[in-house]
N, C-alpha and C positions, 0 to 999 in steps of 0.2 A: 504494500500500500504506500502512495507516493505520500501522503501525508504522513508517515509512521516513520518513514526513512526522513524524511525533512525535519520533522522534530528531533531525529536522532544528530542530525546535524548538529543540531542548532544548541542542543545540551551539548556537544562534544564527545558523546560515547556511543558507540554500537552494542547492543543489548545483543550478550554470547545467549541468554535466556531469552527468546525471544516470548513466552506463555507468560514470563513476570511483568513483561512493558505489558501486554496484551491486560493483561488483567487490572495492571495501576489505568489503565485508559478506560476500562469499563463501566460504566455507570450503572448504578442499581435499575434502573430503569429499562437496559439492554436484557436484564435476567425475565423480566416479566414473559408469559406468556409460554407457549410450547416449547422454545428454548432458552434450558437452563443455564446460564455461562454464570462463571466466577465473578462477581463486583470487585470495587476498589476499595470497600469501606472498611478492612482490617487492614491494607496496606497503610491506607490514609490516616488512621489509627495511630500506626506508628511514624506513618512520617513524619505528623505533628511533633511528633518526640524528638527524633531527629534533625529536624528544621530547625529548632527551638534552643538542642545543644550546639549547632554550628553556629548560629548567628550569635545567640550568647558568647561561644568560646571566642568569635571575630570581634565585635564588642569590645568583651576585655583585653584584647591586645591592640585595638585602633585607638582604643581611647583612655590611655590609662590614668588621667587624672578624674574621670568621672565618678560620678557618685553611684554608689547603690542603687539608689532613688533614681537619676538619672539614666541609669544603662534600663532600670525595669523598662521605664517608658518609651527608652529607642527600643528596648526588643520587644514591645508590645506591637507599635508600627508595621515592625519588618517581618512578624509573623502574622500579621491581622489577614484576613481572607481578603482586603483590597488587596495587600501587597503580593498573597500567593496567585491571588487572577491576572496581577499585572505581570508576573512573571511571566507566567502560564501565555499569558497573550504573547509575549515578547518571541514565546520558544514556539508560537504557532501550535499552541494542545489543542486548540477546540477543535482545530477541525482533523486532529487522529482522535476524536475520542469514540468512541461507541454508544450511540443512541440508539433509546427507541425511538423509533420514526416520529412521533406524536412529538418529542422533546425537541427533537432537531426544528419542527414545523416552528415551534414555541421559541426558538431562540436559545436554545440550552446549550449551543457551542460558545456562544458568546456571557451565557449566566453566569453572573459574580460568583455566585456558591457552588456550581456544578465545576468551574474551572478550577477553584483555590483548593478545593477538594481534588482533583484530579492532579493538582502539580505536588501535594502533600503525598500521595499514594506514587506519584513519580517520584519523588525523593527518594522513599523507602526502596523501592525498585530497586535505584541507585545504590542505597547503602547497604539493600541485601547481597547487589551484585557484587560491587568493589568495594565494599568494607566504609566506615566512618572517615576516614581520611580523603579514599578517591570521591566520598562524593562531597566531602565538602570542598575538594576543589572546583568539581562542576557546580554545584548549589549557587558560592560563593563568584562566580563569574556570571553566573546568571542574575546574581542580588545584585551587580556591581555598581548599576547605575542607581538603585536606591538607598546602599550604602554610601554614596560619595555624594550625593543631596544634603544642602543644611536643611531640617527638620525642625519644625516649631512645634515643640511637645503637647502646645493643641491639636493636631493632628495623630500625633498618635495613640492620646488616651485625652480626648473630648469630654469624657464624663468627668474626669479627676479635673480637669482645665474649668472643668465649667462649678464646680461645688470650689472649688479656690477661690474662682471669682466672684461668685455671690456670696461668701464669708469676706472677702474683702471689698465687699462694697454693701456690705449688711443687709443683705440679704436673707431668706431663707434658705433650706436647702430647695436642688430644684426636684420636682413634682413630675414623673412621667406617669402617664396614661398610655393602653394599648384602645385604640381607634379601631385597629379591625385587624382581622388575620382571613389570608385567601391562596387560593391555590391546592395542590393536590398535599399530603403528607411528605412527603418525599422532598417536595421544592414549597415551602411555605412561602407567603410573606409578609409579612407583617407592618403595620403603618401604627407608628406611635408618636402621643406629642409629650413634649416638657414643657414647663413654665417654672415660673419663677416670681412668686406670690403675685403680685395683679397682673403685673406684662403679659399681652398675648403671647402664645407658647408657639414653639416650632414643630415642625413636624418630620419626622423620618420616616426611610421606607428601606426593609433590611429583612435575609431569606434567615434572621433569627430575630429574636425579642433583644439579645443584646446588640445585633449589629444597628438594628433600628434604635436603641437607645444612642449609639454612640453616633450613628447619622441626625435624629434629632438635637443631643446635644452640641454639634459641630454647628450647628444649621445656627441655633440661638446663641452661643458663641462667638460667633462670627456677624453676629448681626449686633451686638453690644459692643463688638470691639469693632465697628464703625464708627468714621466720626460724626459725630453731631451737627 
């Protein structure tokens, strides 16, 4: 498949396992129906784990005056499911992944969640095949242009940015509500708002409750730290 060799490129490795790519590219969604095929969601299980110890372990050697406090919040960024879709786009996944037809119809090669999930379960791939080292060499050449971005820690942890700043500006704390949840199980989405005691509130829209918290809190954030 010319799409399965182009991603192979593009990550830097030819998969000697060709059934383990096969499967990190799987989506729950491909198993439905008369044929049964393996999913990605134990790989992606653990790629989350491994994702999580390379950009940590890179972290602590980029930046060695940082704080504690500080590296949490770059490494909350650089593993959030924005940054693994934006990967994922970068290495061209969606269109080697394996849909069911219905998801493909729907836009599911290009889905925030369906892809961030597919590059976590490609991680794993990776680090089942060549071990923790070779794959954090390819990981880390794939993060490279969002490791080398200055970062404003509102963006990467929105919620924590937004409860600092309505304590320092006496505030309450802020208030979300879920507005509504749609979609099949499998690909949820969720739309929820925040406020901040009278201010009308913002709104987010996120394939979890906390992605949508942290897209509404960016939203109302970013709309107080306008000027006047």
């Amino acid at each position: 498949m010319a799409a399965v060799e182009a991603l192979e490129i593009r990550l830097g490795h030819r998969f000697g396992d060709r059934t383990l790519l096969d499967r990190a590219l799987t989506h729950s969604s491909a198993s439905h129906g008369a044929r049964k095929l393996p999913d990605n969601e134990r790989l992606e299980f653990l790629g989350d784990r491994v994702l999580g110890l390379i950009m940590a372990h890179a972290l602590v050697l980029r930046e060695a005056d940082a704080t504690a406090g500080a590296l949490s919040k770059r490494l909350a960024g650089l593993v959030s499911r924005q940054a693994c879709a934006r990967a994922a786009r970068a290495a061209g996944l969606g269109e080697a992944l394996r849909l069911q037809g219905g998801e493909t119809r729907r836009g599911g090669r290009d889905h925030e969640t369906i892809l961030a999930d597919a590059c976590e379960a490609v991680i794993a791939a990776l680090y089942l095949e060549v071990g923790l080292e070779g794959a954090a060499e390819l990981v880390l050449a794939l993060w490279a242009p969002q490791l080398e971005e200055e970062v404003d820690p509102a963006l990467a942890d929105p919620k924590s940015a937004l409860q600092e700043w309505a304590a320092a500006n006496g505030k309450g704390p802020p208030v979300y509500r879920v507005v509504s949840r749609t979609g099949p199980d499998h690909q949820p989405q969720f739309t929820l708002e925040v406020s901040l005691d009278e201010d009308a509130p913002a709104v987010g829209v996120g394939g979890s409750l906390q992605a949508a918290q942290k897209a509404a809190a960016l939203a109302l954030l970013l709309r107080k730290k306008e000027p006047s």
